[in-house]
LUMVEXSE-662730 format. One record per residue (C-alpha): residue in three letters; z, x, y. Coordinates in nm, 3 decimals, padded with zeros to 5 digits, always signed. Each point is the difference from the previous one (the first is absolute). Example, Ala and Ser with C-alpha at 12.3 -4.5 7.8 and 13.67 -1.06 7.14 Angstrom:
<atom res="ala" c3="+00.780" c1="+01.230" c2="-00.450"/>
<atom res="ser" c3="-00.066" c1="+00.137" c2="+00.344"/>
END
This chain:
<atom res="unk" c3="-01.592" c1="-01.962" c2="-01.628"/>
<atom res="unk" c3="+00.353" c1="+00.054" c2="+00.009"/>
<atom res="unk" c3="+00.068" c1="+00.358" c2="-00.153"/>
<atom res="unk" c3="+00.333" c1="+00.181" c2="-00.054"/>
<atom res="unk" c3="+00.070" c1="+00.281" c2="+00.235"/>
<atom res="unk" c3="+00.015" c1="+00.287" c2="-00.237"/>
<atom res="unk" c3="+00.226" c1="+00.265" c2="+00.270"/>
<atom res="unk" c3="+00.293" c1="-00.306" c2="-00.011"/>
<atom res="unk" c3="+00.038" c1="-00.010" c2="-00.362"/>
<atom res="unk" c3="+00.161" c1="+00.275" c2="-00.234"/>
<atom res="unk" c3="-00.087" c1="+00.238" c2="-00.242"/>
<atom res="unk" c3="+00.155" c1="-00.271" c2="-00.249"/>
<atom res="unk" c3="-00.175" c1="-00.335" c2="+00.126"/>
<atom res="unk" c3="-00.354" c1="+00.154" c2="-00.023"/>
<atom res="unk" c3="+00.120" c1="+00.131" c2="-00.370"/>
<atom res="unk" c3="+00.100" c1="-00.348" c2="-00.120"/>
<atom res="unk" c3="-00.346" c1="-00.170" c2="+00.175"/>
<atom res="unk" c3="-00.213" c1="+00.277" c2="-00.194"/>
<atom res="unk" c3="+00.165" c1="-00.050" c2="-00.306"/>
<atom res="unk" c3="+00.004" c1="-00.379" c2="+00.022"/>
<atom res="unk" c3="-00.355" c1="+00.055" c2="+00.007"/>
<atom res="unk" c3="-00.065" c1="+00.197" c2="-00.344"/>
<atom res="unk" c3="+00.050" c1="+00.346" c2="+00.171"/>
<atom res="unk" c3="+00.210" c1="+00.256" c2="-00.045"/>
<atom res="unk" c3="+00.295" c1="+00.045" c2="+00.285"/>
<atom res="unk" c3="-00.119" c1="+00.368" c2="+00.077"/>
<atom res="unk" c3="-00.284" c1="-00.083" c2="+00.164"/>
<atom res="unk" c3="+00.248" c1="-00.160" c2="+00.348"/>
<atom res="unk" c3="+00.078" c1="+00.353" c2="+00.007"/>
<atom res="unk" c3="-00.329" c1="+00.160" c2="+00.009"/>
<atom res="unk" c3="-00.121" c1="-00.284" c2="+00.240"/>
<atom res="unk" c3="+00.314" c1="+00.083" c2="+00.238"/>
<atom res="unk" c3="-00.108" c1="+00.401" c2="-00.014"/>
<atom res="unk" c3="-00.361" c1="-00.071" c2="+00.075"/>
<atom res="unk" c3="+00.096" c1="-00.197" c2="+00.349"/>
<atom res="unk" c3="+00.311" c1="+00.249" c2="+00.100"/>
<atom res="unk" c3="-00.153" c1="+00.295" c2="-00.123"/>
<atom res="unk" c3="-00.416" c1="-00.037" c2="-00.014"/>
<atom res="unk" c3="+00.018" c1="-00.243" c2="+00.315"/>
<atom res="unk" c3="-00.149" c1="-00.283" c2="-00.251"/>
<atom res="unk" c3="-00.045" c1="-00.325" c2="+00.219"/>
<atom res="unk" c3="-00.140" c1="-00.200" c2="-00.276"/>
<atom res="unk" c3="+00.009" c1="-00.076" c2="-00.363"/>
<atom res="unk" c3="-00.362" c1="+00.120" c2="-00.075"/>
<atom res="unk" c3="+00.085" c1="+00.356" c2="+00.112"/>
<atom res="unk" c3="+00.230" c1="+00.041" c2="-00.274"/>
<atom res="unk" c3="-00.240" c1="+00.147" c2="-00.286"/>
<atom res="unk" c3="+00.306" c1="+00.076" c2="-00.185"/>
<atom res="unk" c3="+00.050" c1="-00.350" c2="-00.088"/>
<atom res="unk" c3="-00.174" c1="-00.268" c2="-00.292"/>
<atom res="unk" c3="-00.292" c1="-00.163" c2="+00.193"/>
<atom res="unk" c3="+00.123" c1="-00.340" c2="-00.096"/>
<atom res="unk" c3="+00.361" c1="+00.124" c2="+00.152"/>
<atom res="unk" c3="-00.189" c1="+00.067" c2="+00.330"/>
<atom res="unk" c3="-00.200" c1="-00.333" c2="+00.036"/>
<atom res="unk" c3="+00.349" c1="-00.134" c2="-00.077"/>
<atom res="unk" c3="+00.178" c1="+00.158" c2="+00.257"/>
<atom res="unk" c3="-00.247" c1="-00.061" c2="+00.238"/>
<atom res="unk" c3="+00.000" c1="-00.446" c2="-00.062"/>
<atom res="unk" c3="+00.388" c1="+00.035" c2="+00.057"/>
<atom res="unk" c3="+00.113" c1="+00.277" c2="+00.220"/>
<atom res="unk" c3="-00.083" c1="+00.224" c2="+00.291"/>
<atom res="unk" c3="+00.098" c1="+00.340" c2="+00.089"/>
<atom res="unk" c3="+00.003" c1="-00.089" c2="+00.422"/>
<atom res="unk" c3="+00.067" c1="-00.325" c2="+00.092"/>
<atom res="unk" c3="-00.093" c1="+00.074" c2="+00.409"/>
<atom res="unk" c3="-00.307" c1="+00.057" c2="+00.160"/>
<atom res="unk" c3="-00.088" c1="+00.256" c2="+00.268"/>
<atom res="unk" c3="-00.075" c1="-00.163" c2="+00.343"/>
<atom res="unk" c3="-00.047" c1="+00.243" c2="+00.258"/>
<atom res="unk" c3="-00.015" c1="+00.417" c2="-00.107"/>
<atom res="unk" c3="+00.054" c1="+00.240" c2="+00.307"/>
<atom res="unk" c3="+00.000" c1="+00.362" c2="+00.058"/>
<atom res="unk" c3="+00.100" c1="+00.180" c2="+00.307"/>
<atom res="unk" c3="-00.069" c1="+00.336" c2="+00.150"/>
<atom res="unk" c3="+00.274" c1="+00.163" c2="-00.160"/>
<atom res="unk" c3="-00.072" c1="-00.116" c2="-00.385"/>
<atom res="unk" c3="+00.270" c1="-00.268" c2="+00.025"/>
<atom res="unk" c3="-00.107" c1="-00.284" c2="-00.153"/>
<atom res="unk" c3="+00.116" c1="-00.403" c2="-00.100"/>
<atom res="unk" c3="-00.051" c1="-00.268" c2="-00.173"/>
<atom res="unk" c3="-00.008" c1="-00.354" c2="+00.057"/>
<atom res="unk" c3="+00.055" c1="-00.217" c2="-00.287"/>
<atom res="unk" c3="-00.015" c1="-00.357" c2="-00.052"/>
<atom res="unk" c3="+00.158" c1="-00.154" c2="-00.314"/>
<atom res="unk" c3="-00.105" c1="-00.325" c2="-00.146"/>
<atom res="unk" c3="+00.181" c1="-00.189" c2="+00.231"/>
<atom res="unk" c3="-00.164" c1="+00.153" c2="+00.231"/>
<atom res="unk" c3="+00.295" c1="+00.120" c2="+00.215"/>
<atom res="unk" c3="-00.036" c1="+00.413" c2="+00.082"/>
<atom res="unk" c3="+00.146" c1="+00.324" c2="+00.017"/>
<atom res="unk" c3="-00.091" c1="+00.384" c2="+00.095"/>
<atom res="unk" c3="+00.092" c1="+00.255" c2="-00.179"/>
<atom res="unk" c3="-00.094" c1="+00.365" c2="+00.126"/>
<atom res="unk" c3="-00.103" c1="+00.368" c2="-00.125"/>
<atom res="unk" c3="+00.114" c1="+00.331" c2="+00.196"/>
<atom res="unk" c3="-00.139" c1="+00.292" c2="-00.055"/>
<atom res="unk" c3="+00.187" c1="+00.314" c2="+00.150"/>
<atom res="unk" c3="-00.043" c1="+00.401" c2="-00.148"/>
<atom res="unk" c3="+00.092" c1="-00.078" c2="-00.328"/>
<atom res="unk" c3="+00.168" c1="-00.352" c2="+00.008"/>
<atom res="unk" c3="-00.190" c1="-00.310" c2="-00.118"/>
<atom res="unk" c3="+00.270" c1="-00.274" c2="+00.098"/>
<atom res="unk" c3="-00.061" c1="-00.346" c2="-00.052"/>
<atom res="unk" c3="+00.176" c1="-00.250" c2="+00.201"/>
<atom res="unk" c3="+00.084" c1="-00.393" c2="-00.100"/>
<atom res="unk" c3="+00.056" c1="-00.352" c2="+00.098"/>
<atom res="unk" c3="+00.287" c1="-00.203" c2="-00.190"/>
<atom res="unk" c3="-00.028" c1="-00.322" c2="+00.198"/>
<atom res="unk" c3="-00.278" c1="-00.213" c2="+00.107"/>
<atom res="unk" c3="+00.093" c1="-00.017" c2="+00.368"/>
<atom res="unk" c3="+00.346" c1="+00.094" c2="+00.102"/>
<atom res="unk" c3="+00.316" c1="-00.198" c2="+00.098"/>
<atom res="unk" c3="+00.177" c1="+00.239" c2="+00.196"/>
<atom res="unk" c3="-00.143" c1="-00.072" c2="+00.302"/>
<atom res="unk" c3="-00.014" c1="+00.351" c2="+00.186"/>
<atom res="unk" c3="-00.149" c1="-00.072" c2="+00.328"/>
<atom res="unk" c3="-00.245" c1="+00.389" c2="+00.012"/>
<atom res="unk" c3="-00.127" c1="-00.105" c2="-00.389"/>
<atom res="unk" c3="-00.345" c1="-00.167" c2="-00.063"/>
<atom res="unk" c3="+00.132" c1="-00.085" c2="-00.389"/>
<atom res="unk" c3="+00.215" c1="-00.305" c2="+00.128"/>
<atom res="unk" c3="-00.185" c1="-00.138" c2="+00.241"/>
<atom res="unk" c3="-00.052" c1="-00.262" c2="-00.216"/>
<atom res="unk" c3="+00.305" c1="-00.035" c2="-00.181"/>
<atom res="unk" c3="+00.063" c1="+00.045" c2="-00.342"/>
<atom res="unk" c3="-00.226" c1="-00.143" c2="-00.265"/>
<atom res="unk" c3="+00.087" c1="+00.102" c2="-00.351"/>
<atom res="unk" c3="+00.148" c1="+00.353" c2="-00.196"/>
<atom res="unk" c3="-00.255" c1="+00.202" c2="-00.214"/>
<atom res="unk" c3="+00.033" c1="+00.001" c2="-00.346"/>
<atom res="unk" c3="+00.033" c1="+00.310" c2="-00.209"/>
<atom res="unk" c3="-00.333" c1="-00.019" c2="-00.087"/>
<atom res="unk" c3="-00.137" c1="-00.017" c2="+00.370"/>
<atom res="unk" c3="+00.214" c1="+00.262" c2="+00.110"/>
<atom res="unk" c3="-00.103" c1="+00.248" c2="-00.301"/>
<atom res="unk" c3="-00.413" c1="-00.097" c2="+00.075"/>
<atom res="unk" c3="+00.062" c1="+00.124" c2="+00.385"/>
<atom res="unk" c3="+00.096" c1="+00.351" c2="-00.203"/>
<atom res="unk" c3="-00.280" c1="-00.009" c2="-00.238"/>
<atom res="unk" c3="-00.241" c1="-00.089" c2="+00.218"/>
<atom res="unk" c3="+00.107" c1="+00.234" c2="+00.306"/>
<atom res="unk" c3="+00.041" c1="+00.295" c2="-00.308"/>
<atom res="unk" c3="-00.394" c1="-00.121" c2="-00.132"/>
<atom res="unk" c3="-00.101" c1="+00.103" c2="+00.362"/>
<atom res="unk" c3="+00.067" c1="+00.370" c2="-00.098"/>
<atom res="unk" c3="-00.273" c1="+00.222" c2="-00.151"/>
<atom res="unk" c3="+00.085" c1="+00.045" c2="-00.399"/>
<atom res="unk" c3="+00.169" c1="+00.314" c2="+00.059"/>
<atom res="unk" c3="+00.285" c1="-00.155" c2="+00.260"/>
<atom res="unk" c3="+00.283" c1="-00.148" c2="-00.077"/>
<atom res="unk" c3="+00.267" c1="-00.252" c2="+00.252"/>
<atom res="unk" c3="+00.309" c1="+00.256" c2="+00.077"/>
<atom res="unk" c3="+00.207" c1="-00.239" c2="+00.196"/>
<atom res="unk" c3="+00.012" c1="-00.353" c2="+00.065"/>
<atom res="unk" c3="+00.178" c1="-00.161" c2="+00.324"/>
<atom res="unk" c3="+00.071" c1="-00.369" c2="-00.012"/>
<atom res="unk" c3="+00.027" c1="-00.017" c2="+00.362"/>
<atom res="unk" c3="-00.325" c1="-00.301" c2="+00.023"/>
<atom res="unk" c3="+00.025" c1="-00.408" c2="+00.034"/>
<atom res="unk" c3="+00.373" c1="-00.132" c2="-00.072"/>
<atom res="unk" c3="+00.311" c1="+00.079" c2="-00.038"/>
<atom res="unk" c3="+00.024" c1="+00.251" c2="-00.293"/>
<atom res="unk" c3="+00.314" c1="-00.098" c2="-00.077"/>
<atom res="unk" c3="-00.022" c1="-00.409" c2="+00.008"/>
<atom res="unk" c3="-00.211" c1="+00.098" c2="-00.309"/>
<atom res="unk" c3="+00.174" c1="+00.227" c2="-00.163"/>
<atom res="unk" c3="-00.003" c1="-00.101" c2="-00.384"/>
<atom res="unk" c3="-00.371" c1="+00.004" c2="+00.006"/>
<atom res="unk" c3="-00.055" c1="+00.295" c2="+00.151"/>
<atom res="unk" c3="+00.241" c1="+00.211" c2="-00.183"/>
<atom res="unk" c3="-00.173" c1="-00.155" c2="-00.313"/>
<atom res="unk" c3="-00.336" c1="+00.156" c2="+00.139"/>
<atom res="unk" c3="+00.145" c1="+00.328" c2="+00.135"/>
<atom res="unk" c3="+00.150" c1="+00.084" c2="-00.351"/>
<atom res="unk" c3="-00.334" c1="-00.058" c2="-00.166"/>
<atom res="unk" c3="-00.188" c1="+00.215" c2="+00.235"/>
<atom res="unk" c3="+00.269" c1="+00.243" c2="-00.035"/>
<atom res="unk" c3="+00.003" c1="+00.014" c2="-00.402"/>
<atom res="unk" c3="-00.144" c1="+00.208" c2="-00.245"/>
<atom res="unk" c3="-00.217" c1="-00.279" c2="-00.062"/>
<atom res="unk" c3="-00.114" c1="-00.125" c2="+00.350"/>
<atom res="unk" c3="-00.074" c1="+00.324" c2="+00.215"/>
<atom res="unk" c3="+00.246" c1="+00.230" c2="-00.050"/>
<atom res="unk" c3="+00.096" c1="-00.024" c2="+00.375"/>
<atom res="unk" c3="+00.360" c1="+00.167" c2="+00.123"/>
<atom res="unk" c3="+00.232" c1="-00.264" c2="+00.103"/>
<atom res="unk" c3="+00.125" c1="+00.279" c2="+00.231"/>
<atom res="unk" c3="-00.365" c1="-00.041" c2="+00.153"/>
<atom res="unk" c3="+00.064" c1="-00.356" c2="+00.065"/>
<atom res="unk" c3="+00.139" c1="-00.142" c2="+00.356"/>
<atom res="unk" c3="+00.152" c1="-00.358" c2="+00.047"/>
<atom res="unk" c3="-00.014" c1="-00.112" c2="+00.322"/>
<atom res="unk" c3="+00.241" c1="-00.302" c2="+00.124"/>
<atom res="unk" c3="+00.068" c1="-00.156" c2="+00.352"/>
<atom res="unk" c3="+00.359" c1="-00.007" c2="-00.145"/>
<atom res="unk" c3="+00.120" c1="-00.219" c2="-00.199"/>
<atom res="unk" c3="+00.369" c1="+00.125" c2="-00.115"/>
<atom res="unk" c3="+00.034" c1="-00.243" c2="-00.299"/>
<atom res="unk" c3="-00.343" c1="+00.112" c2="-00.126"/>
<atom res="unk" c3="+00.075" c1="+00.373" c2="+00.071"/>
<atom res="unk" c3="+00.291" c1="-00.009" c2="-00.225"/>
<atom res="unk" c3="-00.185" c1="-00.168" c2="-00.319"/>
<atom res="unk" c3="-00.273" c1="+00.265" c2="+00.059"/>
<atom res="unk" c3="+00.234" c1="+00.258" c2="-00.035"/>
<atom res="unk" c3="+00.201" c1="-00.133" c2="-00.322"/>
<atom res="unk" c3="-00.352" c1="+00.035" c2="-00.126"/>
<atom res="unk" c3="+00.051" c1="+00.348" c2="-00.002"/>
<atom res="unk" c3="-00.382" c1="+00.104" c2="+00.100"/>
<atom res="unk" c3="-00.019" c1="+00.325" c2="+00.153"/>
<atom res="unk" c3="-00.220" c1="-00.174" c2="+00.255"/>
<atom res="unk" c3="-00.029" c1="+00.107" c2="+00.375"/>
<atom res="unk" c3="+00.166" c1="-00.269" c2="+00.228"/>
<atom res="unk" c3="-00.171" c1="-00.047" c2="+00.369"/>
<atom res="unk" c3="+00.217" c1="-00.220" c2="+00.216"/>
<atom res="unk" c3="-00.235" c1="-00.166" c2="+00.299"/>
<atom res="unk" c3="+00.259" c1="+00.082" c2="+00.304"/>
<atom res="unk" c3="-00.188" c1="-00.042" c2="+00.330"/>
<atom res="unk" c3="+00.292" c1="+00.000" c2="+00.204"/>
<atom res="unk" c3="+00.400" c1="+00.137" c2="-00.004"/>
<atom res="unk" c3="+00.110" c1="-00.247" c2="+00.209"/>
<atom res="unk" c3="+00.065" c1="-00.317" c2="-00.190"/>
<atom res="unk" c3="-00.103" c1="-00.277" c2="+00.250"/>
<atom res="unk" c3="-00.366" c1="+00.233" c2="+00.119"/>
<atom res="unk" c3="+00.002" c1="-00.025" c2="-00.407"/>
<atom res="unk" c3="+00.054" c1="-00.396" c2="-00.052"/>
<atom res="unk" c3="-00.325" c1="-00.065" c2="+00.256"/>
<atom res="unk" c3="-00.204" c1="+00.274" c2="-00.192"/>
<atom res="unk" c3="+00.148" c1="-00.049" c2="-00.319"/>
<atom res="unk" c3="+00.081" c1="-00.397" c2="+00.005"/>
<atom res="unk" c3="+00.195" c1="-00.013" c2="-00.399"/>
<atom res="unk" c3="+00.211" c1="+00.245" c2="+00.181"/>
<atom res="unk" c3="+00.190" c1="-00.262" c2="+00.138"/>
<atom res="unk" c3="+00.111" c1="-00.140" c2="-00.318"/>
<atom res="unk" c3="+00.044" c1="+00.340" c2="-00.214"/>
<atom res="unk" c3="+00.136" c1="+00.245" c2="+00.316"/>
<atom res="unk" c3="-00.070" c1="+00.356" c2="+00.069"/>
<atom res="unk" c3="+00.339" c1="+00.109" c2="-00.160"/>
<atom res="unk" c3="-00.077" c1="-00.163" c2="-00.335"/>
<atom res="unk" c3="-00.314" c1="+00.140" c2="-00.029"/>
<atom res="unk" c3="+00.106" c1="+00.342" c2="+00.040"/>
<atom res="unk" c3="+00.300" c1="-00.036" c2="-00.212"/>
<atom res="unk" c3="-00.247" c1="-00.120" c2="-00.242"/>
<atom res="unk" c3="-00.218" c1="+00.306" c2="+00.068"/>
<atom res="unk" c3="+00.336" c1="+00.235" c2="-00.059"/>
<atom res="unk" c3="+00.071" c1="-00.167" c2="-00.346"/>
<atom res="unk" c3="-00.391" c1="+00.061" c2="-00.096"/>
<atom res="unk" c3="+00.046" c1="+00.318" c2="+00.096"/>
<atom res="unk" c3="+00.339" c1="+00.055" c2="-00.186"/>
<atom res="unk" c3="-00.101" c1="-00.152" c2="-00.284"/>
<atom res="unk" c3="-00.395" c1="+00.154" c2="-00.062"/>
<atom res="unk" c3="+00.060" c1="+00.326" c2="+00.199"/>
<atom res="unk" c3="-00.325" c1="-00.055" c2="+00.211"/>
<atom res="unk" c3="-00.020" c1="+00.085" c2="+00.339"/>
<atom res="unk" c3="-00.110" c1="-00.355" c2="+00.186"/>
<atom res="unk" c3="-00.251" c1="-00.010" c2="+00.246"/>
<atom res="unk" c3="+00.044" c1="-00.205" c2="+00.301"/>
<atom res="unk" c3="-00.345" c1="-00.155" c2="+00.162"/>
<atom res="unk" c3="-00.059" c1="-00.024" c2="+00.358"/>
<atom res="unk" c3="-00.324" c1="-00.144" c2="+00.188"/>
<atom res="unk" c3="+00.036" c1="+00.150" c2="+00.347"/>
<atom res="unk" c3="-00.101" c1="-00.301" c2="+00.188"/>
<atom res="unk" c3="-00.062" c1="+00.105" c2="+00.412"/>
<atom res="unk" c3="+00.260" c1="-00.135" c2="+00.231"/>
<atom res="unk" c3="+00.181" c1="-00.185" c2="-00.264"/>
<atom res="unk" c3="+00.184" c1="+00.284" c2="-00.217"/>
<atom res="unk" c3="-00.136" c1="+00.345" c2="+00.117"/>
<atom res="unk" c3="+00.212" c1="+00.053" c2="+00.278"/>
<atom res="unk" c3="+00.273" c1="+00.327" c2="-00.041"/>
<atom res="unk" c3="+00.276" c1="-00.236" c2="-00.027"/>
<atom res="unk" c3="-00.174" c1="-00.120" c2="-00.304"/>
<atom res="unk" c3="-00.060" c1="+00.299" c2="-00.126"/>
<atom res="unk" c3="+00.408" c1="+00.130" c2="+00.059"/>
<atom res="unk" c3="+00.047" c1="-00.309" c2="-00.153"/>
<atom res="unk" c3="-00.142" c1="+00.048" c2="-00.318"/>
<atom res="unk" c3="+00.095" c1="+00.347" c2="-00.025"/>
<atom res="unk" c3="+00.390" c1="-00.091" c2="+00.032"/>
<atom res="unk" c3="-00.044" c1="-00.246" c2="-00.296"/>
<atom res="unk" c3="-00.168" c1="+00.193" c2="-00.219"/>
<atom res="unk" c3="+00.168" c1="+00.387" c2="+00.072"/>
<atom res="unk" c3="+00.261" c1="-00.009" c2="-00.255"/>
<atom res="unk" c3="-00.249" c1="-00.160" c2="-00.274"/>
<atom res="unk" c3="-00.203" c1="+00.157" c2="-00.220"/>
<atom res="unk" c3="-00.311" c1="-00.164" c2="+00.111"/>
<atom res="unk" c3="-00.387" c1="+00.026" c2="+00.090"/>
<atom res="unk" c3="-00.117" c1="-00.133" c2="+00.314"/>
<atom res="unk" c3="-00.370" c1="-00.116" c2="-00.041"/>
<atom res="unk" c3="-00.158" c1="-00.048" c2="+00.334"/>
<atom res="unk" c3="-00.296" c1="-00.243" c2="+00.032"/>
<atom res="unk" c3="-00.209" c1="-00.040" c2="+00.341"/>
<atom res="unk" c3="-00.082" c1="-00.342" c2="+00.026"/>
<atom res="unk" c3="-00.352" c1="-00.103" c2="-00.171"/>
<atom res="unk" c3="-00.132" c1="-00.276" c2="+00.259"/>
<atom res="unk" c3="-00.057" c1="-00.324" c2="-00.131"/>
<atom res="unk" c3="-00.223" c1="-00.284" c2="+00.149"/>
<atom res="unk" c3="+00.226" c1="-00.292" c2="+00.195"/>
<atom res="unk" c3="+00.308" c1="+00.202" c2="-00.035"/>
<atom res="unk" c3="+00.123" c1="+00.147" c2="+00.343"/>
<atom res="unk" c3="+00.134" c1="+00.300" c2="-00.107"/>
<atom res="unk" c3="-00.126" c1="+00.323" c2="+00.073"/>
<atom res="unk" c3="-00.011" c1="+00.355" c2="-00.154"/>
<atom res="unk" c3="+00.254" c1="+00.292" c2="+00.235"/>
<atom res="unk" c3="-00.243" c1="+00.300" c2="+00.140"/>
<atom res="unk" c3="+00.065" c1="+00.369" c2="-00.167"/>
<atom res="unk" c3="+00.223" c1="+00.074" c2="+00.244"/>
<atom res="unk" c3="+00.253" c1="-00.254" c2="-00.082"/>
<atom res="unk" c3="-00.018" c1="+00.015" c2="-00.394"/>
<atom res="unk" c3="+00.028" c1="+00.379" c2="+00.056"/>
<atom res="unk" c3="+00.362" c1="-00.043" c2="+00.232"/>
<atom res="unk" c3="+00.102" c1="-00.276" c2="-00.228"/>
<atom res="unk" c3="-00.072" c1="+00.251" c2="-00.336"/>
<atom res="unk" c3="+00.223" c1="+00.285" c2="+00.237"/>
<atom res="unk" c3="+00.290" c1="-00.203" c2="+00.070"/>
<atom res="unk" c3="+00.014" c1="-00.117" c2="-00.377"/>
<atom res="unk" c3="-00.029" c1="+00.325" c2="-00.180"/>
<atom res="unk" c3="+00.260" c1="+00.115" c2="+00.263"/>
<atom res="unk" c3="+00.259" c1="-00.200" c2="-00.192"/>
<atom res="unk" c3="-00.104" c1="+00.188" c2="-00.307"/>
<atom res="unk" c3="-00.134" c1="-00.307" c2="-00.140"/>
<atom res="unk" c3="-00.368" c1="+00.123" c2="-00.167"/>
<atom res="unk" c3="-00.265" c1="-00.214" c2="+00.136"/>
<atom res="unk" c3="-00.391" c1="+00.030" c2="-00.044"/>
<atom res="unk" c3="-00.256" c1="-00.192" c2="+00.195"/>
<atom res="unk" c3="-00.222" c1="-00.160" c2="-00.276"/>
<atom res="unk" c3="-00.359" c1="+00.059" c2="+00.063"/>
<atom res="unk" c3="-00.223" c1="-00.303" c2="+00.099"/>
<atom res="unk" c3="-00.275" c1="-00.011" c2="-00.248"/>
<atom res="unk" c3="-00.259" c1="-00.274" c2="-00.038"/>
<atom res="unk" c3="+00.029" c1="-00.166" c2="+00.349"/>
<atom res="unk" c3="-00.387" c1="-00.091" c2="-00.009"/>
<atom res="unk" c3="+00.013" c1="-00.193" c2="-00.293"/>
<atom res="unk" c3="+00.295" c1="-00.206" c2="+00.070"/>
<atom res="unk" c3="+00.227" c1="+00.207" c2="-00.205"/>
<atom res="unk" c3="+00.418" c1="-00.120" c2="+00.118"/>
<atom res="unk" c3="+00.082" c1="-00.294" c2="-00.212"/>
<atom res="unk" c3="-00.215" c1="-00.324" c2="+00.035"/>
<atom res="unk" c3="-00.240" c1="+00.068" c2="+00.235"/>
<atom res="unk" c3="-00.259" c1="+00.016" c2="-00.216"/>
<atom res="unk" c3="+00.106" c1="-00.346" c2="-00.146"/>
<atom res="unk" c3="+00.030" c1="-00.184" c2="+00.341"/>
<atom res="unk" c3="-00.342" c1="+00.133" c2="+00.105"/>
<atom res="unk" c3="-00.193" c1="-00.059" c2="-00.341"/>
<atom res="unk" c3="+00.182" c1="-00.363" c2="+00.016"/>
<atom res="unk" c3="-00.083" c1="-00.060" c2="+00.362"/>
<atom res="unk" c3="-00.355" c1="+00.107" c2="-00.094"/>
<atom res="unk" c3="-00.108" c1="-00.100" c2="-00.317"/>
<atom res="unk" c3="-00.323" c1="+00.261" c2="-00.056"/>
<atom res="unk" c3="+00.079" c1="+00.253" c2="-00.224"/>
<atom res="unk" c3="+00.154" c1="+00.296" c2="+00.143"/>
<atom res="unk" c3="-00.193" c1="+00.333" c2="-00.182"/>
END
């Protein structure tokens, strides 16, 4: 049965469908409350509503259009989420728990197109963008994870794709999940990450979100970043930070610059002296990321020693700069692992 995904319509659409069916329109909004705010993930849940309405509801739409293919939990409480939509094409989405942060973090692409040689999400290309709806039912279901009294207080869309290369939808999800009528979430609790794409970077910032922006660096030196980093050949290192400036200018938030420390490819002190001479008169965030191995990719993750000199020389610049703690590493955790092993190996992954 083909049913209408209820997270990609609006408020309005769902009002017009109920009331084409002898309802009143208030009801869309009680039905929208009961999934956002009394994690609802079907029509039969919602006591609130006519019987009739519900058996309705229930022939024509549905509140999750995915299912969940493979559920994993590591050590450290991080946990993801495979989906697989009708089409059967997947994504992971992933909850963090640290002290008192619940963070959620989400896919906007099936696949990825930008071709970075250290990611798992592009090794097999680009496949489709998520629609609103799929992106907003990685939230809800990652925030349904949490025990009734815990609520999502950030949400990092740093999984599968290019943020960016999707940016209508997800800025049509993001500003339901940060409304009054979604969850309430901070869009100063919200970071946007981007391999850097200046064009895109612009738009997001005529949006005038108050958004976090997290540029994915990986090198200062512009031909180390066009092997890395391949679109960097056709954007350049100077347009992305110029873009980065004018975000900057125009939002007043401080943009983060990723880097995967990758061992014998850009960990080396020049590196480092490198990227602290670009980034010393910015006001800028260095986020540095060991290197998560990944099967069939010959990269491999720097020792202590070297992330610890490479996190010296940087901070000597008086650029800040934080090594990002490596959580979930049993389960598969850096983006699309857990999607090229569950594919490679159909079982279900538990």
């Amino acid at each position: 049965m083909n049913l209408r995904p209820l997270l990609d319509h609006s408020e309005t659409e769902l009002a017009d469908w109920i009331a084409g069916h002898g309802f009143r329109r208030y009801h869309a909004r009680q039905i929208l409350r009961w999934v956002f705010d009394r994690r609802a993930t079907d029509f039969a849940a919602i006591t609130e509503l006519p019987k009739p309405l519900r058996e309705q509801l229930a022939q024509s739409w549905t509140v999750f259009t995915g299912s969940i293919d493979a559920d994993v939990t590591a050590p450290d409480g991080t946990r993801k989420l495979l989906l697989a939509w009708p089409d059967r094409r997947r994504v992971e989405c992933v909850l963090m728990a640290e002290a008192d942060r619940r963070t959620a973090c989400l896919s906007t692409q099936v696949g990825c197109g930008m071709g970075c040689v250290f990611c798992a999400s592009g090794l097999k290309g680009f496949e489709r963008n998520l629609t609103r709806g799929e992106i907003l039912e990685q939230v809800l279901r990652l925030r349904n994870l949490l025990p009734p009294q815990e609520r999502l207080t950030h949400i990092v869309v740093m999984g599968m794709g290019e943020s960016l290369a999707n940016l209508d939808h997800l800025l049509a999800a993001l500003d339901r999940v940060c409304s009054p009528a979604g969850l309430g979430l901070s869009p100063r609790r919200v970071t946007i990450s981007t391999v850097g794409l200046p064009d895109k970077m612009r738009a997001l910032a005529r949006h005038n979100r108050p958004y976090h922006l997290a540029v994915s660096l990986h090198a200062a030196d512009p031909e180390l970043r066009d092997r890395l980093v391949p679109i960097n050949d056709k954007v350049g290192l100077n347009d992305v930070l110029a873009a980065a400036d004018a975000y900057f200018a125009a939002t007043g938030r401080q943009v983060t610059y990723e880097y995967v420390l990758l061992h014998g490819v850009n960990d080396r002190p020049e590196d480092a002296h490198k990227l602290g001479r670009l980034l010393a008169h910015r006001k800028a965030h260095v986020n540095l990321i060991p290197f998560n191995p990944v099967p069939d990719l010959r990269f491999r993750r720097p020792g202590p020693d070297a992330i610890r000199r490479f996190e010296e020389i940087v901070r000597g610049y008086g650029v800040a700069i934080t090594v990002r703690k490596t959580k979930g590493r049993p389960i598969d955790a850096a983006c699309g692992q857990l999607r090229r092993r569950v594919e490679a190996s159909p079982a279900p992954a538990t």
